[in-house]
C-alpha positions in Angstrom: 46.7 64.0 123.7 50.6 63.8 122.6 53.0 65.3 125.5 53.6 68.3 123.9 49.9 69.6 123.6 47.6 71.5 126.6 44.3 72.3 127.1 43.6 75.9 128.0 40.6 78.0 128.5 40.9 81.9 127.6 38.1 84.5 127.0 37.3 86.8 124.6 34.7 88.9 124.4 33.2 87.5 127.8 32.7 84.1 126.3 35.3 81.0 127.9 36.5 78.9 125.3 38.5 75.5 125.9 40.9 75.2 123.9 43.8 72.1 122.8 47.4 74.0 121.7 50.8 73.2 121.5 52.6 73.9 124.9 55.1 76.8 123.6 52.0 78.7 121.8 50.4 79.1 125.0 52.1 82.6 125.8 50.8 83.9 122.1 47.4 82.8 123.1 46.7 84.4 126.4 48.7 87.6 124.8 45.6 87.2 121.8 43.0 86.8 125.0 44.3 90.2 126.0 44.9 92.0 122.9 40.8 90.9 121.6 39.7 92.0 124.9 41.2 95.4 125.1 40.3 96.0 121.4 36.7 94.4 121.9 36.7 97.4 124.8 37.6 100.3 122.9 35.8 99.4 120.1 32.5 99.2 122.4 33.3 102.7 123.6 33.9 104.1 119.5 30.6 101.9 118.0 26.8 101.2 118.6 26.0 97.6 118.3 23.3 95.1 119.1 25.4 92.1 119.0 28.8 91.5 120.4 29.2 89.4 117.1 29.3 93.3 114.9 32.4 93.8 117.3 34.1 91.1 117.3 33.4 91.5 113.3 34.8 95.1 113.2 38.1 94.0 115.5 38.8 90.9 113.2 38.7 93.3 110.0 41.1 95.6 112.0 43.3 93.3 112.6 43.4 91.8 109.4 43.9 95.2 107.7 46.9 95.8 110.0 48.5 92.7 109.0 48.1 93.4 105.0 49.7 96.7 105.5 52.5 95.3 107.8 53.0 92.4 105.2 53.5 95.2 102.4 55.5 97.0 104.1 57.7 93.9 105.0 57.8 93.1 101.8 59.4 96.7 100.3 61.9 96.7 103.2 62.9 93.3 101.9 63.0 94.4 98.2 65.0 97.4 99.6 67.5 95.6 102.4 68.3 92.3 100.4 70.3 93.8 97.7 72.3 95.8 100.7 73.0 93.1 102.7 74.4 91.2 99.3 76.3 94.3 98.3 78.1 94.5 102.3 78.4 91.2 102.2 80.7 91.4 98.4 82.4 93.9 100.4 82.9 92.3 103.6 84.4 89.2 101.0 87.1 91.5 99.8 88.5 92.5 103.2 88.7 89.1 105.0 91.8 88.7 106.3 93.0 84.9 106.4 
């Protein structure tokens, strides 16, 4: 295993799982661990299930649909703030003072 790699363990949805990262990812992992678990909770309080698989389903299609929509919506303010910023930027260009 190179230098910069670690083995962690986090849990989700009760179950441990060992996992090899990259040292500086371990913060976004054990913020996932926690996010999954409090979602895996409230979802068990909202939905009947059998399996903790149909939750862990339901939260992964959440989260997924979440990230679409915040992609889109990326994407318009993009469409929308580029041509500003190139605009203030023209602008900015004809008041530098040398």
């Amino acid at each position: 295993m190179d230098d910069n790699r670690i083995k962690i363990t986090i849990q989700v949805a009760q179950r441990p799982m060992t996992i090899t990262i990259q040292k500086e990812w371990e913060h976004y992992f054990r913020e996932a661990e926690k996010i999954i678990n409090d979602s895996f909770l409230e979802f068990a309080k909202k939905w009947t299930y059998t399996d903790q698989q149909d939750l862990l389903s339901k939260i992964l299609v959440d989260f997924v649909v979440k990230w679409l929509a915040d992609e889109e919506r990326l994407k318009g303010f993009d469409e929308e703030v580029v041509p500003m910023m190139e605009s203030l930027k023209q602008l900015t260009d004809k008041f530098e003072i040398d």
